[in-house]
PABA-809318 format. One record per atom (N, C-alpha, C): atom name; residue number from 1; x negated, y, z. Coordinates in nm, 3 decimals. Example, Ala and Ser with C-alpha at 12.3 -4.5 7.8 and 13.67 -1.06 7.14 Angstrom:
<rs>
R  atom    n        u        v        w
R     N    1   -1.319   -0.569    0.780
R    CA    1   -1.230   -0.450    0.780
R     C    1   -1.320   -0.330    0.780
R     N    2   -1.285   -0.225    0.708
R    CA    2   -1.367   -0.106    0.714
R     C    2   -1.290    0.003    0.787
</rs>
This chain:
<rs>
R  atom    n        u        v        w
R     N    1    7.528    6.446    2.702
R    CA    1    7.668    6.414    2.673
R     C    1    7.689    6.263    2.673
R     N    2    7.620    6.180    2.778
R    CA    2    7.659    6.024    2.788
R     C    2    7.773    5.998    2.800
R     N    3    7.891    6.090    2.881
R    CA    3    7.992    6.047    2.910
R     C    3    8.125    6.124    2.836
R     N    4    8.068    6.141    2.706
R    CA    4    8.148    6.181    2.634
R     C    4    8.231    6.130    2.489
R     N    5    8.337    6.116    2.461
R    CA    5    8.450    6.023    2.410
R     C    5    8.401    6.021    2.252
R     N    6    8.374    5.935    2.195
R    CA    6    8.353    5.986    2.047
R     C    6    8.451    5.867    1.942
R     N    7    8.528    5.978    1.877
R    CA    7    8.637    5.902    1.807
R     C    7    8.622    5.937    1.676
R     N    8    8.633    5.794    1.585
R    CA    8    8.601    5.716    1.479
R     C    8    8.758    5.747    1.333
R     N    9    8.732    5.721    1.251
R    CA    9    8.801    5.738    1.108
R     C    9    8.759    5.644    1.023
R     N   10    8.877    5.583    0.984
R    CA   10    8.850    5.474    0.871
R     C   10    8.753    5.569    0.768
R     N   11    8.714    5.498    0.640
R    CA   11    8.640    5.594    0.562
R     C   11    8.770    5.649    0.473
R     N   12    8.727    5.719    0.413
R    CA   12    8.853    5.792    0.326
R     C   12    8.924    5.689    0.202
R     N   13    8.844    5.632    0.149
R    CA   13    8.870    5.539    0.048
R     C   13    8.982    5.448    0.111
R     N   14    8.952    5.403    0.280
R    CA   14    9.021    5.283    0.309
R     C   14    9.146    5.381    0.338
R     N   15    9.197    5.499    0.308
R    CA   15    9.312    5.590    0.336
R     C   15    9.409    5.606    0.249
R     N   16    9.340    5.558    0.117
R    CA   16    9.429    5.642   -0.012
R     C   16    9.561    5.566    0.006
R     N   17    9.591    5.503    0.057
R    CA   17    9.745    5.427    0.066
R     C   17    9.838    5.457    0.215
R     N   18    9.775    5.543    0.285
R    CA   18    9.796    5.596    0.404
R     C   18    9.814    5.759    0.366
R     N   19    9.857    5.822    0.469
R    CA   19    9.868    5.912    0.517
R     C   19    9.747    6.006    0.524
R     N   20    9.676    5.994    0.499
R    CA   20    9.542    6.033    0.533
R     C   20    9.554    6.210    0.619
R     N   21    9.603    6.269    0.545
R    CA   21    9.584    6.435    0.580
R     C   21    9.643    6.417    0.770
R     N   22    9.772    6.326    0.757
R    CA   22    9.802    6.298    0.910
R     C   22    9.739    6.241    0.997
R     N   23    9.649    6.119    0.894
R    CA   23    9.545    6.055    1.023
R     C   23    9.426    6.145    1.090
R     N   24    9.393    6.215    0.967
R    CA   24    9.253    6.298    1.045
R     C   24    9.304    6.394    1.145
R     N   25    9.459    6.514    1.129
R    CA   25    9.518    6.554    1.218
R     C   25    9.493    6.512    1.346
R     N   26    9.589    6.371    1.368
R    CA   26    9.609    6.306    1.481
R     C   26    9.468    6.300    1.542
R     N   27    9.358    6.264    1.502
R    CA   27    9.229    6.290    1.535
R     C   27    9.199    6.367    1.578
R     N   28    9.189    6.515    1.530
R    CA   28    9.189    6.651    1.573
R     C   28    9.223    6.695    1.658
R     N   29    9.389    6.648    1.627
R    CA   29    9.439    6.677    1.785
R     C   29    9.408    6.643    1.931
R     N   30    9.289    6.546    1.890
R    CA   30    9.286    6.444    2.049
R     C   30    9.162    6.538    2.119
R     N   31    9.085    6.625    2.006
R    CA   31    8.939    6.706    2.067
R     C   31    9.001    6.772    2.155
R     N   32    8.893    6.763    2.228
R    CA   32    8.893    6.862    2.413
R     C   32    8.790    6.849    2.435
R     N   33    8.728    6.878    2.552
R    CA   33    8.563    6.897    2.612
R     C   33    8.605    6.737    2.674
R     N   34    8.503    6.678    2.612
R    CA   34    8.441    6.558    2.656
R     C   34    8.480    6.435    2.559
R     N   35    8.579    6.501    2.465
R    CA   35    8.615    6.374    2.334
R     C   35    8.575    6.456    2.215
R     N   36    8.547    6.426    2.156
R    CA   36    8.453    6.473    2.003
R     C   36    8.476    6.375    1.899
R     N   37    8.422    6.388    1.818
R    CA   37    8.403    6.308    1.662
R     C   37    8.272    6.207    1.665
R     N   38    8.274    6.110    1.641
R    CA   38    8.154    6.015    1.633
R     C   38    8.095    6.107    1.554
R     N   39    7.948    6.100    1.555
R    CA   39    7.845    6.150    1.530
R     C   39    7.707    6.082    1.605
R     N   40    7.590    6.032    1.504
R    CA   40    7.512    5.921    1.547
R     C   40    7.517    5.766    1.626
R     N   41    7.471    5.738    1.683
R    CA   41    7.480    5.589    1.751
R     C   41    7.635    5.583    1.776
R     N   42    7.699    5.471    1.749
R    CA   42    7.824    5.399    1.826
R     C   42    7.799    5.346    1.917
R     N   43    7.805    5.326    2.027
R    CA   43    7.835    5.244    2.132
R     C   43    7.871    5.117    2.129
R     N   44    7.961    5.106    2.007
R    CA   44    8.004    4.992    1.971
R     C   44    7.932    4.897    1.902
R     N   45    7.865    4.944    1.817
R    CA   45    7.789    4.908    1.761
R     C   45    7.605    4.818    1.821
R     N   46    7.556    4.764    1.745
R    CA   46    7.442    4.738    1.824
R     C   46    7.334    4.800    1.788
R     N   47    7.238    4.886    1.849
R    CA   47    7.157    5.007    1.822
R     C   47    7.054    4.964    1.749
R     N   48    7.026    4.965    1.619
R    CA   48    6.907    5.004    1.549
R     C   48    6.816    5.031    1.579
R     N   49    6.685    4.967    1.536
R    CA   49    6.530    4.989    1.581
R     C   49    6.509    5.110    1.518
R     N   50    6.432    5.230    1.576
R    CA   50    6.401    5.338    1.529
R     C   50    6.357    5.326    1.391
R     N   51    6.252    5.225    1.325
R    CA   51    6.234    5.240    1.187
R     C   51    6.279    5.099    1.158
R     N   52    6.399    5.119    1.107
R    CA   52    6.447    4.958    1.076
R     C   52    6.386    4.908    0.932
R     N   53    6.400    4.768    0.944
R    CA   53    6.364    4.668    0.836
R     C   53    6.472    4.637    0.786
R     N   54    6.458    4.564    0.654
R    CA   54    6.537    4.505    0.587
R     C   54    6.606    4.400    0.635
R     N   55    6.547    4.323    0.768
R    CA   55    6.609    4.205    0.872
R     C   55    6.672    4.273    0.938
R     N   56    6.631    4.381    0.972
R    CA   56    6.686    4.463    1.090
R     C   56    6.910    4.477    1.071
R     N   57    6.921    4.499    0.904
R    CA   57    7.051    4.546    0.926
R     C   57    7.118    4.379    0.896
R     N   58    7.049    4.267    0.838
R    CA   58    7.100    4.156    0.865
R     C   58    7.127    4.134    0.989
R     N   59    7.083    4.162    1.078
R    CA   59    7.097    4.142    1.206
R     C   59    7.202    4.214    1.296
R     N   60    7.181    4.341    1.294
R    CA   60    7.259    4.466    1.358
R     C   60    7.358    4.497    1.257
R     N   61    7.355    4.502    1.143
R    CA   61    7.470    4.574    1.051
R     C   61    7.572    4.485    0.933
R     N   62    7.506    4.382    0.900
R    CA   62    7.567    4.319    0.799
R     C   62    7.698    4.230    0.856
R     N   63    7.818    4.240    0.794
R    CA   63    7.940    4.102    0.904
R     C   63    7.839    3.970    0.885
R     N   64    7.852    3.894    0.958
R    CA   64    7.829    3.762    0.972
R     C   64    7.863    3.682    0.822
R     N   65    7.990    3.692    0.797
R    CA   65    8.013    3.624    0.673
R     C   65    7.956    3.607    0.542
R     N   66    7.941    3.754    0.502
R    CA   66    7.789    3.817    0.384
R     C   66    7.697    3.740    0.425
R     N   67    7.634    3.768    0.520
R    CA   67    7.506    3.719    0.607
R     C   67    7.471    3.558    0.584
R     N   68    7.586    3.495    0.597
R    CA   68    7.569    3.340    0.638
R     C   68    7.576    3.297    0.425
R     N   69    7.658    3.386    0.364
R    CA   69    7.604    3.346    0.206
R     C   69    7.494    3.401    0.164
R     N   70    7.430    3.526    0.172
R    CA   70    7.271    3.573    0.158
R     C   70    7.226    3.428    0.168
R     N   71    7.208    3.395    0.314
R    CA   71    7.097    3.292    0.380
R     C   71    7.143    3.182    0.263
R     N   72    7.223    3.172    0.309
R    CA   72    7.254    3.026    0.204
R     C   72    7.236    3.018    0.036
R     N   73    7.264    3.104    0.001
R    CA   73    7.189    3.138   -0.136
R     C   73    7.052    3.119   -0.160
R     N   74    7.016    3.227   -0.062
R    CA   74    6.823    3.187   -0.063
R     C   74    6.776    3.133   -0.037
R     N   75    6.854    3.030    0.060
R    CA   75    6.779    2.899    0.061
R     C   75    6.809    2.801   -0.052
R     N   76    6.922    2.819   -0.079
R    CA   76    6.954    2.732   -0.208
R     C   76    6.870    2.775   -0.362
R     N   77    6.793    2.883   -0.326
R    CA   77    6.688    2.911   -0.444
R     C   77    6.607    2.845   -0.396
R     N   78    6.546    2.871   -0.257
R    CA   78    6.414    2.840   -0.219
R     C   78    6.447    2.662   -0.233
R     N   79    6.521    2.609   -0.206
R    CA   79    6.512    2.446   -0.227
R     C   79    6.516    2.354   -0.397
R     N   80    6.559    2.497   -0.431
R    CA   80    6.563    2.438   -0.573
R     C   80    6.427    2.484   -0.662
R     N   81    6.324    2.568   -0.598
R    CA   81    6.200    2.563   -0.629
R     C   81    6.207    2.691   -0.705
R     N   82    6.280    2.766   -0.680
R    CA   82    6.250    2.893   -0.760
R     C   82    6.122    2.973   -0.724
R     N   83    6.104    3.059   -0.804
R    CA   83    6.037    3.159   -0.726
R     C   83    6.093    3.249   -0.589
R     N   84    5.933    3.335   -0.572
R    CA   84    5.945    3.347   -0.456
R     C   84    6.031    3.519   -0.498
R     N   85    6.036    3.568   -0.597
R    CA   85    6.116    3.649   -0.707
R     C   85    6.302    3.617   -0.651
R     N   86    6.295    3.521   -0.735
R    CA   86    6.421    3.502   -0.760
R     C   86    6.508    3.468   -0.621
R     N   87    6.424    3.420   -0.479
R    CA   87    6.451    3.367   -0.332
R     C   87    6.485    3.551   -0.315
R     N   88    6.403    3.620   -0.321
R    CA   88    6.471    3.763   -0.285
R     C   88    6.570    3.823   -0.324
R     N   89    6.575    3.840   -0.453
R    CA   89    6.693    3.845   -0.518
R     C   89    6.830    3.760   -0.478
R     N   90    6.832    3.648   -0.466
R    CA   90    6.943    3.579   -0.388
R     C   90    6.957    3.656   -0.227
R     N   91    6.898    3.652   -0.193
R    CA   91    6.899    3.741   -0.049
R     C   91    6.935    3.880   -0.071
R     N   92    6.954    3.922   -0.165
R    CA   92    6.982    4.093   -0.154
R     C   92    7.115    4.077   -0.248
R     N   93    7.154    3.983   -0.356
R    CA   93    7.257    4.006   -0.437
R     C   93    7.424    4.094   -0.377
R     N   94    7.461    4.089   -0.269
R    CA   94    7.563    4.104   -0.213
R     C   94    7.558    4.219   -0.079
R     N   95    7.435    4.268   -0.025
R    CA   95    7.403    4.344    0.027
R     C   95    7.469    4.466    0.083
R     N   96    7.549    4.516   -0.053
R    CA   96    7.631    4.640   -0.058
R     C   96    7.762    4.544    0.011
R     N   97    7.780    4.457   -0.067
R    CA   97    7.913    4.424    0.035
R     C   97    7.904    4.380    0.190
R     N   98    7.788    4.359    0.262
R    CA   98    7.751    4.329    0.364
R     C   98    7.799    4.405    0.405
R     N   99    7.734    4.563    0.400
R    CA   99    7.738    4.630    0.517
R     C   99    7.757    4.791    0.437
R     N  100    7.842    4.832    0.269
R    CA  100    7.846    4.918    0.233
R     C  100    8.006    4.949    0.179
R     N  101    7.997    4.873    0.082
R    CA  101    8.115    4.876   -0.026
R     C  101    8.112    4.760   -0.103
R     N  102    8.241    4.755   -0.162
R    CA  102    8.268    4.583   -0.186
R     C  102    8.265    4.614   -0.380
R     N  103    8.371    4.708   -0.381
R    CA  103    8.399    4.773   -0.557
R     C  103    8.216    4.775   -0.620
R     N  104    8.207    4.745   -0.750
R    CA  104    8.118    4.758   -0.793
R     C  104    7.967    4.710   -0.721
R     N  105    7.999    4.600   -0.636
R    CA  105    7.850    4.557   -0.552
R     C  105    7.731    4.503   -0.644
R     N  106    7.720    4.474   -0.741
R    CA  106    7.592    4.457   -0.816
R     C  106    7.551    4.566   -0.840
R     N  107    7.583    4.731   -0.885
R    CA  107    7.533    4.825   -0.904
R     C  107    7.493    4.888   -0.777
R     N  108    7.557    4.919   -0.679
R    CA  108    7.568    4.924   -0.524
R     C  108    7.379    4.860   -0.509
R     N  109    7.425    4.729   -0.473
R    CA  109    7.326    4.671   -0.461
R     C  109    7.213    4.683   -0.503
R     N  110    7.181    4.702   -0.627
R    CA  110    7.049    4.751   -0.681
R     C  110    7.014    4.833   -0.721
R     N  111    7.115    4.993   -0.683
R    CA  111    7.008    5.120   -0.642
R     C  111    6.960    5.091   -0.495
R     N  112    7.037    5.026   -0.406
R    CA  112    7.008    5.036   -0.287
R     C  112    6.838    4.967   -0.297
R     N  113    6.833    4.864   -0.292
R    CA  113    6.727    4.782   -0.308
R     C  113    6.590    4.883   -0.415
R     N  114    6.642    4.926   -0.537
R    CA  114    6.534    4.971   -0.587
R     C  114    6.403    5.034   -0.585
R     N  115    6.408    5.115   -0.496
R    CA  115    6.284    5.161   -0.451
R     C  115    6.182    5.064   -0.376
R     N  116    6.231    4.927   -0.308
R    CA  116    6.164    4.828   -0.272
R     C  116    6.124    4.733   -0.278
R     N  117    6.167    4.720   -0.431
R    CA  117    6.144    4.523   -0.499
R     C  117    6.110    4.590   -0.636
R     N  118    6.075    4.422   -0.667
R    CA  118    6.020    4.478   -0.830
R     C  118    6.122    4.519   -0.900
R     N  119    6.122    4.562   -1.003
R    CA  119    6.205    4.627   -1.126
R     C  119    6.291    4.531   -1.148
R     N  120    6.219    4.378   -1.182
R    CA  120    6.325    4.264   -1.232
R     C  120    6.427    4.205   -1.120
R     N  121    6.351    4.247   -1.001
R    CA  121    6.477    4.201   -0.903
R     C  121    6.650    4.277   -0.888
R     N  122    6.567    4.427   -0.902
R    CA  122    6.680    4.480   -0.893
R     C  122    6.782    4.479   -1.023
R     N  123    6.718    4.477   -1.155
R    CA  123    6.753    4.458   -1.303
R     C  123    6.884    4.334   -1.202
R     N  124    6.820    4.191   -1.184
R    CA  124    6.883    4.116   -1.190
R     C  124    7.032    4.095   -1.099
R     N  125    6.998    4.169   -0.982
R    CA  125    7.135    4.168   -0.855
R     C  125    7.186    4.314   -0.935
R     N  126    7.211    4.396   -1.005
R    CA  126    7.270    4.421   -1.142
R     C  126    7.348    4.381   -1.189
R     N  127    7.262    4.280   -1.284
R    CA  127    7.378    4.195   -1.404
R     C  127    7.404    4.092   -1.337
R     N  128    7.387    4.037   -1.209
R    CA  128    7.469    3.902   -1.179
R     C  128    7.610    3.973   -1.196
R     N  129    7.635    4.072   -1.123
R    CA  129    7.784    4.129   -1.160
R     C  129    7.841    4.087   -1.257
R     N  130    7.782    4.082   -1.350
R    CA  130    7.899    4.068   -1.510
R     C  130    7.853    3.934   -1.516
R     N  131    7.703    3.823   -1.488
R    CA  131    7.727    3.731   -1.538
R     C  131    7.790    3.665   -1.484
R     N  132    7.860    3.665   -1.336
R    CA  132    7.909    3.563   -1.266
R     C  132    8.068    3.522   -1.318
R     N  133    8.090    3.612   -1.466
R    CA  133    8.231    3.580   -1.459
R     C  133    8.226    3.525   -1.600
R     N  134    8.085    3.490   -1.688
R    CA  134    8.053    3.427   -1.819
R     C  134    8.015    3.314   -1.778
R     N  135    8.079    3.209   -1.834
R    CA  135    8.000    3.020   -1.795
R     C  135    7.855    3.042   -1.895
R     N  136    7.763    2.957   -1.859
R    CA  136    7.667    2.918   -1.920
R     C  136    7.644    2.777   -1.897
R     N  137    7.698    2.698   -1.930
R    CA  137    7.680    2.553   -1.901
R     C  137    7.539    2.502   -1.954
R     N  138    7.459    2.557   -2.050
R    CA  138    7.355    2.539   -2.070
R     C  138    7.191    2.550   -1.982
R     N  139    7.274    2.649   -1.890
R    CA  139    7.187    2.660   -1.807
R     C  139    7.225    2.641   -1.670
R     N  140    7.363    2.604   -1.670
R    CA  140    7.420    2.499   -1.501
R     C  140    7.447    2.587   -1.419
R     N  141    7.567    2.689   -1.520
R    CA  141    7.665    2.739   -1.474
R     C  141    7.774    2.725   -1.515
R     N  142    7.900    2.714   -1.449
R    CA  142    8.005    2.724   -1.485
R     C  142    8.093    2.837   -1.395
R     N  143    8.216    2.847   -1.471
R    CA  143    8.283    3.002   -1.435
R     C  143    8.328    2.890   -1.267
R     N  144    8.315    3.009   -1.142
R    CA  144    8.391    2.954   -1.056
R     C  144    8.488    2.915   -1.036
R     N  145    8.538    2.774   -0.973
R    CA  145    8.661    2.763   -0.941
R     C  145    8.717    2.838   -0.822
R     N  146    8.637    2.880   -0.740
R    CA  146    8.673    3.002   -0.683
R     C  146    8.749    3.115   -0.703
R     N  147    8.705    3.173   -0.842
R    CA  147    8.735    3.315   -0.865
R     C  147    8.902    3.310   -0.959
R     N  148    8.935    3.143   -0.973
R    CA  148    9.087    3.135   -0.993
R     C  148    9.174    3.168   -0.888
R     N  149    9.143    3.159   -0.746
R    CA  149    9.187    3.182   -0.645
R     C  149    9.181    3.349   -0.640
R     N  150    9.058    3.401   -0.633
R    CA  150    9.063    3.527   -0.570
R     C  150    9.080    3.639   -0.702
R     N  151    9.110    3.618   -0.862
R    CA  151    9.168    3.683   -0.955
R     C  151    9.277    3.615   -1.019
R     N  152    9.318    3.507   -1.013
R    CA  152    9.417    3.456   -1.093
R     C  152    9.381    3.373   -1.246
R     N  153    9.399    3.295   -1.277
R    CA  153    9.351    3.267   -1.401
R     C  153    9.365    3.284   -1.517
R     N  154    9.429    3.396   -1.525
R    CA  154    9.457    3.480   -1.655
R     C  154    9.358    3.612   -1.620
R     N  155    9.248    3.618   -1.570
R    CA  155    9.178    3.732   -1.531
R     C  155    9.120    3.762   -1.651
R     N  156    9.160    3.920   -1.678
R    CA  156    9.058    3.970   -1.755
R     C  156    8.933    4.054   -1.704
R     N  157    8.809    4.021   -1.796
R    CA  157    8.688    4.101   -1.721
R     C  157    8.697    4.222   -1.794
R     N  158    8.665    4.291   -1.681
R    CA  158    8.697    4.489   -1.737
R     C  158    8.574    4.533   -1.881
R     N  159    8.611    4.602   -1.957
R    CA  159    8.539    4.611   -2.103
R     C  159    8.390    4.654   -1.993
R     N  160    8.343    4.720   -1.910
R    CA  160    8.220    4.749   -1.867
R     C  160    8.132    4.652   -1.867
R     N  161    8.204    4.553   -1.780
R    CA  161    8.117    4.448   -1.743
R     C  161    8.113    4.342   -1.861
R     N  162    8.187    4.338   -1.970
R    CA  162    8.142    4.264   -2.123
R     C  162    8.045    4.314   -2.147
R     N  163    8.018    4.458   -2.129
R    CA  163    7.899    4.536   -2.239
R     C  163    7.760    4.468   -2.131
R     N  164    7.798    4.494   -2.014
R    CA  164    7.683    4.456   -1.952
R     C  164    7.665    4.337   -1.986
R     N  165    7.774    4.234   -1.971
R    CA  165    7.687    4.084   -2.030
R     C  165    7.625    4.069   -2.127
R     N  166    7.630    4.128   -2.216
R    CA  166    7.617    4.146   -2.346
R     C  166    7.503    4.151   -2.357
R     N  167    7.459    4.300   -2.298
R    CA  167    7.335    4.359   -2.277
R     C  167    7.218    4.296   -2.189
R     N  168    7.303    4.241   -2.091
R    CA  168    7.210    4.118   -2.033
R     C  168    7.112    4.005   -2.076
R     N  169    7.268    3.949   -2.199
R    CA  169    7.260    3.798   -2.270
R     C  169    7.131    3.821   -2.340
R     N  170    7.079    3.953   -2.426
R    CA  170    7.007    3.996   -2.526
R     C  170    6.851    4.025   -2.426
R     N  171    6.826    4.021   -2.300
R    CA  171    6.737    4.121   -2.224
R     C  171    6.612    4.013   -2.241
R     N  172    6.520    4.033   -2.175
R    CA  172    6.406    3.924   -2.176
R     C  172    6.394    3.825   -2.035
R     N  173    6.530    3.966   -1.922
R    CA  173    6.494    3.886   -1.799
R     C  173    6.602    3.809   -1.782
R     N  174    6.716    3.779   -1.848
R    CA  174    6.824    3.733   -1.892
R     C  174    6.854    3.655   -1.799
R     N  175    6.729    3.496   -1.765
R    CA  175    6.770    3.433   -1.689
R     C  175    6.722    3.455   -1.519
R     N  176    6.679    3.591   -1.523
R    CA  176    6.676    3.605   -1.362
R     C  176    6.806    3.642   -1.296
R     N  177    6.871    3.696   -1.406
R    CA  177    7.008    3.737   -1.327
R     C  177    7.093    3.605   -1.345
R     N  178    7.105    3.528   -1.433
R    CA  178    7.139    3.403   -1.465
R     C  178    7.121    3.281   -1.333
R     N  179    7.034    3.276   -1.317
R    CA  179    6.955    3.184   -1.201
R     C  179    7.007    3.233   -1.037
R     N  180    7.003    3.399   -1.022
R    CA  180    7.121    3.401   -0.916
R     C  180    7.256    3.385   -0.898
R     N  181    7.306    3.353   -1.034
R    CA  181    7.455    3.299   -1.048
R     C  181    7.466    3.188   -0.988
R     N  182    7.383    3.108   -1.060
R    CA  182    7.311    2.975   -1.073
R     C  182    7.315    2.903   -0.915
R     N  183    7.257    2.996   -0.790
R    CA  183    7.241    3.018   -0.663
R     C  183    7.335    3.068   -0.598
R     N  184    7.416    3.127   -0.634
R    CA  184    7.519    3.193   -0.554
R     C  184    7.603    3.129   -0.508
R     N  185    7.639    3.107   -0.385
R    CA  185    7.702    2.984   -0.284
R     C  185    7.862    3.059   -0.316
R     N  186    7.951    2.993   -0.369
R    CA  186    8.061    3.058   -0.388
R     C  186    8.213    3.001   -0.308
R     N  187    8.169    2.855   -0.270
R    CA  187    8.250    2.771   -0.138
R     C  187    8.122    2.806   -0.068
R     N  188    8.190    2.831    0.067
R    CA  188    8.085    2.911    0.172
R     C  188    8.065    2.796    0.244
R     N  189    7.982    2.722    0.274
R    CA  189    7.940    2.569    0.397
R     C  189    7.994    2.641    0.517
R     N  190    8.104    2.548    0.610
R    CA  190    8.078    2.630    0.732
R     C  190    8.000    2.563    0.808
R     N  191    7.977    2.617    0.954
R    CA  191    7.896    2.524    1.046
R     C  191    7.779    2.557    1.046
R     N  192    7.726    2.597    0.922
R    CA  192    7.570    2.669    0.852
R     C  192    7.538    2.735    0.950
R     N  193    7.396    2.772    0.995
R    CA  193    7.397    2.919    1.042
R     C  193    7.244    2.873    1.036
R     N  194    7.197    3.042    0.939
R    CA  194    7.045    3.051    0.964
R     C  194    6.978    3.142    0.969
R     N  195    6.885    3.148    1.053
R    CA  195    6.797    3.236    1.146
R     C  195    6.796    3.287    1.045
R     N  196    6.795    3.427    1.010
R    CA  196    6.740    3.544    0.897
R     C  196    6.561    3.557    0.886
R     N  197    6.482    3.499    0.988
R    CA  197    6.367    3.505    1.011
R     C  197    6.294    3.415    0.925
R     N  198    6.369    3.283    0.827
R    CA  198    6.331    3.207    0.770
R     C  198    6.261    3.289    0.609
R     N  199    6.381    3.376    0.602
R    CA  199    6.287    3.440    0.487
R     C  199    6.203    3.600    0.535
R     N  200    6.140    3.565    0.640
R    CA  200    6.030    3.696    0.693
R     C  200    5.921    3.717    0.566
R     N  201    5.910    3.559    0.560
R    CA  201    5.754    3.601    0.534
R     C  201    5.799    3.631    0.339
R     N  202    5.895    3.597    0.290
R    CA  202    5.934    3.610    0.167
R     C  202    5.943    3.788    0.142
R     N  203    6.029    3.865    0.239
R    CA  203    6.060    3.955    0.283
R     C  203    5.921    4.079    0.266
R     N  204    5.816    4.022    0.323
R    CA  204    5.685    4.079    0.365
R     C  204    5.665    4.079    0.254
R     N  205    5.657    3.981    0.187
R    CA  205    5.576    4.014    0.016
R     C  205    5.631    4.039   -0.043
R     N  206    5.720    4.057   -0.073
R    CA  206    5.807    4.132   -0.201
R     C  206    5.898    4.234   -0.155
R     N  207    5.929    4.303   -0.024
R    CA  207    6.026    4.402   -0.034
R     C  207    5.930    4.489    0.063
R     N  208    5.937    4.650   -0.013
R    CA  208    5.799    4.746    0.042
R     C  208    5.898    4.781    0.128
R     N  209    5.919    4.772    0.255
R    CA  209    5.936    4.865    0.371
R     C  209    5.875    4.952    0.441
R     N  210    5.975    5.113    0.405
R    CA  210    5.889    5.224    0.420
R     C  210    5.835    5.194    0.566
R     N  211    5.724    5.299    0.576
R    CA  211    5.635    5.303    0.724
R     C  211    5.758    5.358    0.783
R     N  212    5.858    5.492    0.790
R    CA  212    5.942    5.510    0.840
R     C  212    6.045    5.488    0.844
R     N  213    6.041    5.341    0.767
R    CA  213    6.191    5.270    0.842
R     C  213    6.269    5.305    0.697
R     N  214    6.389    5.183    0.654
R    CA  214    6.487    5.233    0.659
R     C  214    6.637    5.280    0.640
R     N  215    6.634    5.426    0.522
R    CA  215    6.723    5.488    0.598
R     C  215    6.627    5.653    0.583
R     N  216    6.523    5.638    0.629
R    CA  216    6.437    5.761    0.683
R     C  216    6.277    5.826    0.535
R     N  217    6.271    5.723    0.485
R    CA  217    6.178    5.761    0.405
R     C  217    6.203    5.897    0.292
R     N  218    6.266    5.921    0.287
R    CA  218    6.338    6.051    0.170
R     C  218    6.343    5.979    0.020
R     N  219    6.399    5.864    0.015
R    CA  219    6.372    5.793   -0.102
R     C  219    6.514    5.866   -0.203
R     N  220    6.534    5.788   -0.300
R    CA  220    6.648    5.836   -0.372
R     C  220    6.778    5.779   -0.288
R     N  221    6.757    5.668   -0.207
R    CA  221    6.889    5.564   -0.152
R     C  221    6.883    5.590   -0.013
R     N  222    6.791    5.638    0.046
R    CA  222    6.772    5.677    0.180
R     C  222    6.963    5.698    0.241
R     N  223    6.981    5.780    0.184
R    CA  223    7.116    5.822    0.234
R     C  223    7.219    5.675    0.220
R     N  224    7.164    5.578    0.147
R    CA  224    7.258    5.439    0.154
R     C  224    7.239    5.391    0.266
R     N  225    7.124    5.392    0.289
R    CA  225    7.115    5.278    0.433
R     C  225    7.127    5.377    0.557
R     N  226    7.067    5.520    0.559
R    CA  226    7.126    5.534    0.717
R     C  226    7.336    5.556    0.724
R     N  227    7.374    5.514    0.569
R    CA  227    7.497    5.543    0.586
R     C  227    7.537    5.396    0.669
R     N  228    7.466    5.309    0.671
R    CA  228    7.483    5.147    0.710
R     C  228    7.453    5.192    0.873
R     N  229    7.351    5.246    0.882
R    CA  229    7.289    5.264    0.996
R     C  229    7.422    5.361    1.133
R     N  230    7.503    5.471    1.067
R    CA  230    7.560    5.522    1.150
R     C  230    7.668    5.536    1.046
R     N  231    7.745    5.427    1.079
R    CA  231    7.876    5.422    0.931
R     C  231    7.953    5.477    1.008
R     N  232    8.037    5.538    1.086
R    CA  232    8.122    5.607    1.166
R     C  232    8.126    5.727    1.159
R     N  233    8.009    5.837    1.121
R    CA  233    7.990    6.024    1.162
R     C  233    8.076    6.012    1.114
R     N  234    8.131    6.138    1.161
R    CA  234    8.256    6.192    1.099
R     C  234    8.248    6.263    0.933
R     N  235    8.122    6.337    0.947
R    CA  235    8.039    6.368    0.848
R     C  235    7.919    6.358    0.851
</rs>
């Protein structure tokens, strides 16, 4: 079936302010022999290595924009002498918004990751969520001037994410999630651009990539990343 039509659907979430029951219709209506429903590879898309890596969807799946703050984050750990811990963690903090979902991306983010980094990494791309909106000037943070722009400055933080700071402020790993705040490039440099290959070898030692790729291992998140991998099926 090479030469056969395969047509695409926002996800449902991006619908709730639409029409939705009419859009999938109109869809429906278009099937005939030789146009169908996406299902596996896009065309559009750029094809995935059979057992992909964790570079792999920086490369093929993540927008550019995510991508170019990852890098820049982790390098902005790695120059400021962090560990080689906390350089991963900056590289994965935002992940889910790369190439998943934007709502709730610190939790997003570190089931996705969990099965492949240590415990404290994922603990920490977690609670950066709630700490990025507490100053700690003690430890050389302050609340973004950014996030007056993109919430307003009368923003209130939702009672969840208090409890989590909370629960954070009290933890032992406190300042690992702290320290990716700390790192988190929040005016984006433009002009930047860096090879994703710079953190390979960081990558190799601290994030277990299954033998089958992935996406494919039968992990608990498996179903997160081949959802990255073929974000279009219809189902």
């Amino acid at each position: 079936m090479t030469d056969v039509q395969r047509l695409t659907l926002p996800q449902p979430i991006d619908l709730l302010h639409e029409r939705h029951s009419e859009t999938i219709m109109d869809r429906l209506g278009q099937l005939r022999p030789g146009v169908v429903m996406m299902s596996g590879d896009n065309p559009a898309l750029p094809k995935m290595p059979e057992r992909p890596g964790l570079l792999d969807f920086f490369r093929h799946r993540f927008d550019s924009f995510t991508v170019n703050h990852l890098l820049q984050s982790a390098r902005r750990a790695r120059e400021n002498g962090c560990d080689e811990k906390i350089v991963l963690a900056c590289l994965l903090h935002d992940i889910s918004v790369a190439g998943l979902i934007r709502a709730d991306h610190g939790y997003w983010a570190a089931q996705m990751i969990a099965p492949y980094v240590d415990e404290e990494v994922a603990w920490g791309v977690e609670k950066h969520q709630a700490l990025r909106f507490f100053a700690d000037p003690e430890n050389g943070y302050d609340y973004p001037e950014a996030y007056n722009r993109f919430f307003g400055p009368d923003h209130v933080v939702p009672d969840y994410l208090r409890q989590s700071y909370a629960a954070a402020r009290a933890h032992p790993w406190y300042m690992t999630a702290r320290v990716i705040t700390v790192n988190d490039i929040y005016t984006f440099a433009e002009g930047v651009v860096i090879d994703p290959a710079e953190f390979e070898d960081v990558v190799g030692r601290h994030f277990k990539t299954p033998k089958e790729g992935l996406g494919f291992d039968n992990s608990p998140v498996a179903h997160m990343w081949r959802s990255m991998i073929w974000p279009n099926n219809f189902l």
